[in-house]
N, C-alpha and C positions, 0 to 999 in steps of 0.2 A: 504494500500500500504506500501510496505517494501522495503529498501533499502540495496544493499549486499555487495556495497564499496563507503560507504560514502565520504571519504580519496577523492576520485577524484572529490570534489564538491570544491577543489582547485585551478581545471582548471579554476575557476572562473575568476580567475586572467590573463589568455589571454582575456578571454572577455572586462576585463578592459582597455584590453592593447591596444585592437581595436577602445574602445568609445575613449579612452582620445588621440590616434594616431589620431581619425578623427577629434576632437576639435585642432591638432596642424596643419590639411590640411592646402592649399597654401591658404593666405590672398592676397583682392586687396587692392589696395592703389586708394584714390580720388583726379584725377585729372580732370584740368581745359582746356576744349577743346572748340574749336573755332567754331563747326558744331556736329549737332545730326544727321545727316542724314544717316550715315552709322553707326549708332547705331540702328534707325529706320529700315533699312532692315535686318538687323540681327534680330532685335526684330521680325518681321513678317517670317524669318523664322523658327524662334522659334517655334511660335505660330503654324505654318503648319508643324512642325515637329510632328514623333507618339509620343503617350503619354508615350511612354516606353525611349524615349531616352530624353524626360521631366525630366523624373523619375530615370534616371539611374545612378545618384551620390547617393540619396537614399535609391533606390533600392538594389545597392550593397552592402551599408552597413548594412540593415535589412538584410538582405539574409546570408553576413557573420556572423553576431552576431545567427542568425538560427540557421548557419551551425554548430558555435560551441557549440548552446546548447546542439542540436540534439546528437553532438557526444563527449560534456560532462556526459548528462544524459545515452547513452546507457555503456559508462563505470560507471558510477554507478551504471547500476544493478539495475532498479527496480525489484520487484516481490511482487506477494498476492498468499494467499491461496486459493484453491478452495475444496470442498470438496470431499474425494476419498473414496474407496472401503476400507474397513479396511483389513487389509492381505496381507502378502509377495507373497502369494501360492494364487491361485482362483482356485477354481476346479467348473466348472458348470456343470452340470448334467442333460441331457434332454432327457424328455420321450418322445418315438418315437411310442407307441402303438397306438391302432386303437381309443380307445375314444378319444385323443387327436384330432380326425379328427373331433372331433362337432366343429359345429358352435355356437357363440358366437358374434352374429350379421352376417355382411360382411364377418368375416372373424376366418379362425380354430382356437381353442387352439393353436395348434401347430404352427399358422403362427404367433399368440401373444407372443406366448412363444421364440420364432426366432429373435422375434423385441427387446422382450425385454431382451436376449441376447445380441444383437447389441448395445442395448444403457449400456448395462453395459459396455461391452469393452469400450466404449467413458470415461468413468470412473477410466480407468484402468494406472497407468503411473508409470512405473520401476517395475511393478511387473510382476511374471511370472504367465501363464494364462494355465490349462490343461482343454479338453473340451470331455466329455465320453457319448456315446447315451446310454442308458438305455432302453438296447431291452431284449430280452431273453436271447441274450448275449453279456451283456455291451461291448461296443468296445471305444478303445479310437481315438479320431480325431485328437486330439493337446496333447504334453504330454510337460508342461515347455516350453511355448514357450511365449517369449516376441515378437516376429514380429506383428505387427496390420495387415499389410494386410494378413497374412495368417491365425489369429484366423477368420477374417472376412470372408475369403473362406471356412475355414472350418465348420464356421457358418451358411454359406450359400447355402451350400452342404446336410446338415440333409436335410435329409427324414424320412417320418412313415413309420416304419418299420409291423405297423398292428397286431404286436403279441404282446401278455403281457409282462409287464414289470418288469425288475427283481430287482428293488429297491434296495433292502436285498446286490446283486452282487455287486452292480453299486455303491453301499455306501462304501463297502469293499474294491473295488477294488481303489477306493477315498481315503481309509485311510492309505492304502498302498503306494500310491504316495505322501502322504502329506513330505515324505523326511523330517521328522523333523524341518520344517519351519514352521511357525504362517501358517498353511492355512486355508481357509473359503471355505466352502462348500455352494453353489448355485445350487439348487435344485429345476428345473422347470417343474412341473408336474400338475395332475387337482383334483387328489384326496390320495396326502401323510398325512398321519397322524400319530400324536407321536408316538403312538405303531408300526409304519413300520419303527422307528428308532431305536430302544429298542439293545442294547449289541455292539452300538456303541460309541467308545472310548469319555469320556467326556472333552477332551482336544481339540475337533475340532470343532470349532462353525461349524452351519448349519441353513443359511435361505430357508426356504423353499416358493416357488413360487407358489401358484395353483392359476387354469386358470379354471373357472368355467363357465357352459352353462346353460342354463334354460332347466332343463327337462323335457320334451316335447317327451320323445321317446316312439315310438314303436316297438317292436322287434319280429322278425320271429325267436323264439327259436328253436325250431326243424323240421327238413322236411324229410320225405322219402318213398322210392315206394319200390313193392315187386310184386315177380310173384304170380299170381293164378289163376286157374283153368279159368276163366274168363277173364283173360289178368292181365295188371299191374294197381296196385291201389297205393294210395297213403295218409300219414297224416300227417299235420304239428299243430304247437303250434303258434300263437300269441299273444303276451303279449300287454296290454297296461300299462305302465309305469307314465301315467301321471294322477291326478289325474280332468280330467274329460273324460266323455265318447265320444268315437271316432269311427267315419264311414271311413272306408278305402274300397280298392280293393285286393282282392287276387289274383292272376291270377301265373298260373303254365305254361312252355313255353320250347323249346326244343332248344332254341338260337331263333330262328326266325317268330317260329308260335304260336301262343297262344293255348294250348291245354285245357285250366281249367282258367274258372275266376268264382268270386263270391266275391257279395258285403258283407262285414262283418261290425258289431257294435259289439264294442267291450267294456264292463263298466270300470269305472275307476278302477286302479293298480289291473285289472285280466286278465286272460289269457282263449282263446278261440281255442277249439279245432277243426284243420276242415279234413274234411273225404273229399277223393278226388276220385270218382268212374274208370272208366276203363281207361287208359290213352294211347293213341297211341305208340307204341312198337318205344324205341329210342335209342337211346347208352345212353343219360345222359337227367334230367330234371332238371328246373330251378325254385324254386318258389319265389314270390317277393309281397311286400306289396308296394302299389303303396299310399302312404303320405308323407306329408309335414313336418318332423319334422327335429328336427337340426344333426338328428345322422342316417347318411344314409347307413353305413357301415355294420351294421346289418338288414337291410333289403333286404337281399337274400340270398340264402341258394342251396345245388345242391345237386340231390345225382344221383348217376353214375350207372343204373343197369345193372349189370355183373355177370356173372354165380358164382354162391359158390357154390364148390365143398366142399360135408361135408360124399360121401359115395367110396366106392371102389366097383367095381361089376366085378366077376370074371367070365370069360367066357372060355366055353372048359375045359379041360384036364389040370385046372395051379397044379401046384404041390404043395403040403400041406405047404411045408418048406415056399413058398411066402407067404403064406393067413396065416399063423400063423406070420411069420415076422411083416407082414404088421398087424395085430391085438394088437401085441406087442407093437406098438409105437400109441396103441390108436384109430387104424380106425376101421370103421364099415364095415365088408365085410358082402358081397353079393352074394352069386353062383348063376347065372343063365346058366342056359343049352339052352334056347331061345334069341338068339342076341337080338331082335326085342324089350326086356323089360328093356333092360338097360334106367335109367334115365337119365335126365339131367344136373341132381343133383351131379353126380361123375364121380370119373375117372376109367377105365377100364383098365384089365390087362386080356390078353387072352394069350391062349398057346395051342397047337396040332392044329391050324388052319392056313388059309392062310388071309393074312394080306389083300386082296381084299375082302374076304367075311367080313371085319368089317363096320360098318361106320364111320362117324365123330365124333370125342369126344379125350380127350386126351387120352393119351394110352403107358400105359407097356406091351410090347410084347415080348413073349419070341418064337423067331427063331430059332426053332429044327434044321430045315434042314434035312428033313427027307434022302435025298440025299447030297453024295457030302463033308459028313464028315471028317475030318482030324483030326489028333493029333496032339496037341502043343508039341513044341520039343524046343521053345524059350523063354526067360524070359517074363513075364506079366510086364507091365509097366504102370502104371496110369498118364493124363496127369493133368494138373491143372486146375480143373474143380470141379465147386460146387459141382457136385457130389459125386463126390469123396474124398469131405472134411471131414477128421477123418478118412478112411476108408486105411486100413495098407495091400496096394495090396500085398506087398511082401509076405505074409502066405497065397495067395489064390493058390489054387490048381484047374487049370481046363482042365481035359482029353482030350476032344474032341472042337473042332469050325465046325460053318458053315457059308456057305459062306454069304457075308453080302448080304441086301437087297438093299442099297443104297448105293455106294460108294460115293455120295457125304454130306452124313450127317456126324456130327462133330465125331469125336474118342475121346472117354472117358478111354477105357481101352483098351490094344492094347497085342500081342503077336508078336515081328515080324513087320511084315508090314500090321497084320491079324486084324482087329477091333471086339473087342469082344463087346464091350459096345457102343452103337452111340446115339446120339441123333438129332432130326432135328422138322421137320412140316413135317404130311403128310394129305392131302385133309382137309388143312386150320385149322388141331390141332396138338400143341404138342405132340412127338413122341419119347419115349426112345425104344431102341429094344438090346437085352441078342441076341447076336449071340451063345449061348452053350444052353446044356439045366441044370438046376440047379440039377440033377441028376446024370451028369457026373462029379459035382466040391464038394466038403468041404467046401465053401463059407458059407451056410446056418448054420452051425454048429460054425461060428467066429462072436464077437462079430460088427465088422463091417458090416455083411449082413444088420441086422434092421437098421445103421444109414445109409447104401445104399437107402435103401427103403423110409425112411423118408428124404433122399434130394429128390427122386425121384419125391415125391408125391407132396413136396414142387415147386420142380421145375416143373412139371407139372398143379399145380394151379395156379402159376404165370404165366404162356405164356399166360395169356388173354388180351383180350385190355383196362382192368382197371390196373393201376397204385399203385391204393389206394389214400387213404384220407391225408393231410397235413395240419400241421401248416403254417403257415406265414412263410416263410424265412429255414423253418425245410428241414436238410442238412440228407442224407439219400445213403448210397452204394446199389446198384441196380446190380444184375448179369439175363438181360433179352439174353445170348446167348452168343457165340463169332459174331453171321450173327448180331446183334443188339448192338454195341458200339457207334453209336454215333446217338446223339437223338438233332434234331431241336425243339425248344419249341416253343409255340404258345395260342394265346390268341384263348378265345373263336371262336370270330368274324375272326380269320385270319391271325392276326398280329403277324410280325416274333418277336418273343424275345430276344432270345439265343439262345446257343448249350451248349452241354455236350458231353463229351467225355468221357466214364464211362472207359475205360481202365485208365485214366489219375487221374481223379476227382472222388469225388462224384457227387448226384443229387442235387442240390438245389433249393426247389419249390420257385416260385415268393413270393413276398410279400404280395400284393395286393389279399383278397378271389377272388374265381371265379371258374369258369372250362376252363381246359385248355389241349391242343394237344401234344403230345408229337410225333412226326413225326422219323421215322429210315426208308429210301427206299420207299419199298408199304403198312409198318407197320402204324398203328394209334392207339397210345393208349391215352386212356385218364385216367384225375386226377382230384381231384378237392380239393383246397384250402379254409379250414376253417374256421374262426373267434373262437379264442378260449370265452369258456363259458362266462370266466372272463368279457372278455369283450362286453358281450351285453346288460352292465348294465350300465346307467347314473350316475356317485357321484359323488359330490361335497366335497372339504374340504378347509376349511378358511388359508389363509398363516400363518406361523407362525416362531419364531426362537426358539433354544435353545443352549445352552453353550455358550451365547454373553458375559460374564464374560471376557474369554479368551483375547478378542479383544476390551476391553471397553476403554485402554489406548493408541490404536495405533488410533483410533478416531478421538483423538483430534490431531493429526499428519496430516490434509488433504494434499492433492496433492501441493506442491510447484509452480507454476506458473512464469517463467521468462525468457519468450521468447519474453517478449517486448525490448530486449535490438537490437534485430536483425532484427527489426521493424524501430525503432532509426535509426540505421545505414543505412538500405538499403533508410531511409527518407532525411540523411545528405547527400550521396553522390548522390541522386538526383538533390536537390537543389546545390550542389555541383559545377555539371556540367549545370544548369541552370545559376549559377550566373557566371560563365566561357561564358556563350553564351551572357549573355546580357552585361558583360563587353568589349566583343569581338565586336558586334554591335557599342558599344555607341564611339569604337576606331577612 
């Protein structure tokens, strides 16, 4: 215990002033009286008086000599040291990825790592605190902020973000903000190690925190189905991670029905391959290891089957200038003269026919208009449309139009009030249609036809109801239409998530893997969200510090402690007003 202004243990001196005032109280004098009796009733109401008003020439004088120790000691100032965090600056750093989600008994890394954040702030007194999640991409919570209750909100606010963590960023981005102040890097993660600190500045100490789990895992490292001849099959990989050998369940499943189980052993730290035969035809499958171990996050996997387009297949009368275009940028064409043998496999471009004898598939069609023709007589004007990106309509030259097929499909390139270029759905596929025919125009001969044809192709392998594959949290611009801007998200099972507004925003998948809905109108597409590689591996690493040199003399500086003074105080004007009440009484 320490004292911060000795000088007021002066005040001594009223206390004296009080003992030796009450040694000069009123004195009686002994006198000789003729009868006790009226001494004797006073005596008994004495005795039946409370014991406070007994007490209360006593009373008030302890009470006062209290009062003024109480409120000589809180001007003196005690205080002690306690021991604090060394550093002006605290930067802590917490990883939010998916191995953070083991267990480690009751309860996650990550909710260890949360706690013991929490008890560091309690640690924390006049210094400034910045608090950075260390996801794929470091974001900061707190930047220099001295308020307790809002490091603790924004302490308590982290979440696993599910994706790798980017350390290497997250350190950087740490040593950027250290502002030229003594700061200390607090580093709470489950498997950092000296080489993931390696070309950082050696003037900023760094303790590192790992949070380690008994590994114990198993992991479904890869899953997937494919069409064939026979219907859809499928193979995944699981690993066992631990080192004795383990019985689990495999079972493959469509959200709700079980279409594939089988009991697997699997030997210790190897991996077992399983073949999954004809599989019920579904938008998306689910496969899942059904065990007990601490890391649940990597046991389950999706894969979404959806048509790949890998061929082009040209039907009718197309003109040379497409099928060379379209080979130039790399596709496989196809001439068939029999609709009937177009595959599955690609997308179709037809020409000299009517757009009813086709069937369903996507499709480039080029609308001669054998009737009904006209000549452009007004500027071509391209609107703002993928398609049209990079392509310099101003140098295009085109003779003739015919009349469109649909006026309500979207206008891509227009003459007038004439559509030359449209795109829409027709009988539930993607549909571009050439209102001219590429024999009346110069088009094919400019460097922009082939990057026409390559949005074209692009944009017609997208209009399907796969999405494609994600990372955790992976931010992504999506052009599915102008009829398709705004997309409700949705969990597997149902549940609303969000929205997007792709005119506004990008897309950004959930955090959490899974398969998930993407809802626009009567549209459903789907996605599924993947656990990156990294992380379907258990490690451990031991805490440790380096560059504690830095800080070895602000150490011995602990936290100052001296708020007993205001303790003191609110104790003297208690008794304060108690010895007011019992003075008041005894009146």
């Amino acid at each position: 215990m320490h004292i911060s202004n000795p000088l007021f243990f002066l005040l001594i001196i009223f206390i004296a002033a009080v003992i030796l005032f009450y040694f000069f109280r009123k004195q009686y004098e002994t006198t000789t009286i003729s009868s006790n009796l009226l001494w004797e009733q006073v005596l008994n109401e004495w005795q039946a008086s409370p014991w406070l008003h007994k007490l209360q020439y006593n009373l008030l004088f302890w009470l006062q000599i209290l009062v003024l120790l109480l409120l000589m000691f809180s001007l003196v100032r005690p205080f002690w040291f306690q021991k604090g965090i060394p550093g002006d600056h605290l930067i802590l750093i917490v990883d939010t990825s998916a191995t953070m989600s083991a267990k480690d008994g009751e309860h996650t890394l990550f909710e260890k790592a949360k706690q013991e954040v929490m008890e560091t702030l309690k640690e924390v007194d006049n210094q400034e605190v910045t608090i950075i999640e260390a996801g794929q991409k470091p974001i900061i919570r707190a930047n220099h902020e001295t308020n307790h209750a809002v490091l603790k909100k924004q302490t308590a606010a982290l979440e696993l973000t599910y994706d790798h963590e980017n350390i290497d960023k997250a350190l950087k981005l740490a040593d950027s903000l250290s502002n030229g102040k003594e700061s200390v890097i607090h580093l709470f993660s489950d498997r950092v190690v000296k080489d993931d600190l390696s070309g950082l500045s050696e003037d900023i100490t760094i303790d590192v925190h790992n949070f380690s789990s008994q590994n114990d895992n198993l992991s479904l490292l890869s899953f997937g189905t494919a069409s064939r001849k026979g219907g859809i099959t499928g193979v995944a990989v699981v690993e066992n991670q631990t080192n004795k050998d383990k019985t689990l369940e495999f079972q493959v499943t469509n959200g709700k029905e079980v279409l594939f189980t089988k009991k697997l052993s699997v030997k210790a730290t190897s991996k077992k391959t399983v073949d999954i035969p004809v599989l019920k035809e579904n938008p998306y499958y689910t496969a899942s290891i059904n065990v007990n171990d601490n890391y649940s996050a990597d046991n389950k996997m999706t894969a979404i089957q959806s048509a790949i387009y890998e061929k082009v297949y040209a039907v009718g009368n197309v003109n040379p200038f497409l099928i060379n275009g379209l080979e130039t940028i790399g596709l496989d064409v196809i001439q068939l003269e029999d609709k009937e043998k177009v595959g599955k496999d690609g997308v179709v471009i037809a020409e000299g026919m009517e757009l009813e004898e086709l069937g369903s598939y996507p499709l480039l069609f080029v609308n001669e208009g054998r009737t009904g023709k006209q000549k452009l007589t007004e500027k071509l004007l391209g609107t703002d449309d993928p398609l049209m990106e990079y392509v310099q309509t101003e140098k295009i030259y085109i003779e003739t139009k015919s009349p469109p097929i649909n006026k309500q499909w979207t206008n891509v390139l227009v003459s007038g009030d004439s559509p030359l270029i449209q795109k829409g759905t027709y009988q539930g596929q993607p549909i571009i249609t050439l209102n001219f025919s590429v024999a009346d125009s110069d088009w094919p001969l400019q460097p922009g036809f082939p990057i026409f044809l390559y949005n074209s192709f692009q944009w017609l392998t997208q209009q399907t109801n796969f999405l494609g594959y994600y990372q955790p949290g992976e931010e992504k611009w999506l052009s599915l239409g102008k009829d398709t801007q705004k997309l409700a998200i949705f969990s597997e099972y149902g549940n609303g998530l969000y929205s997007v507004d792709l005119q506004k925003e990008g897309f950004k998948a959930p955090s959490k893997p899974g398969t998930y809905k993407a809802v626009s109108g009567d549209q459903v597409f789907y996605f599924s969200v993947l656990l990156d590689e990294r992380e379907k591996r258990i490690v451990s690493a031991p805490s440790f510090s380096i560059n504690t040199k830095s800080t070895d003399m602000k150490e011995v500086s602990d936290n100052k402690q001296d708020y007993l003074w205001y303790w003191l105080a609110c104790a003297a004007l208690l008794l304060l007003m108690f010895e007011w009440e019992v003075y008041r009484r005894g009146r």
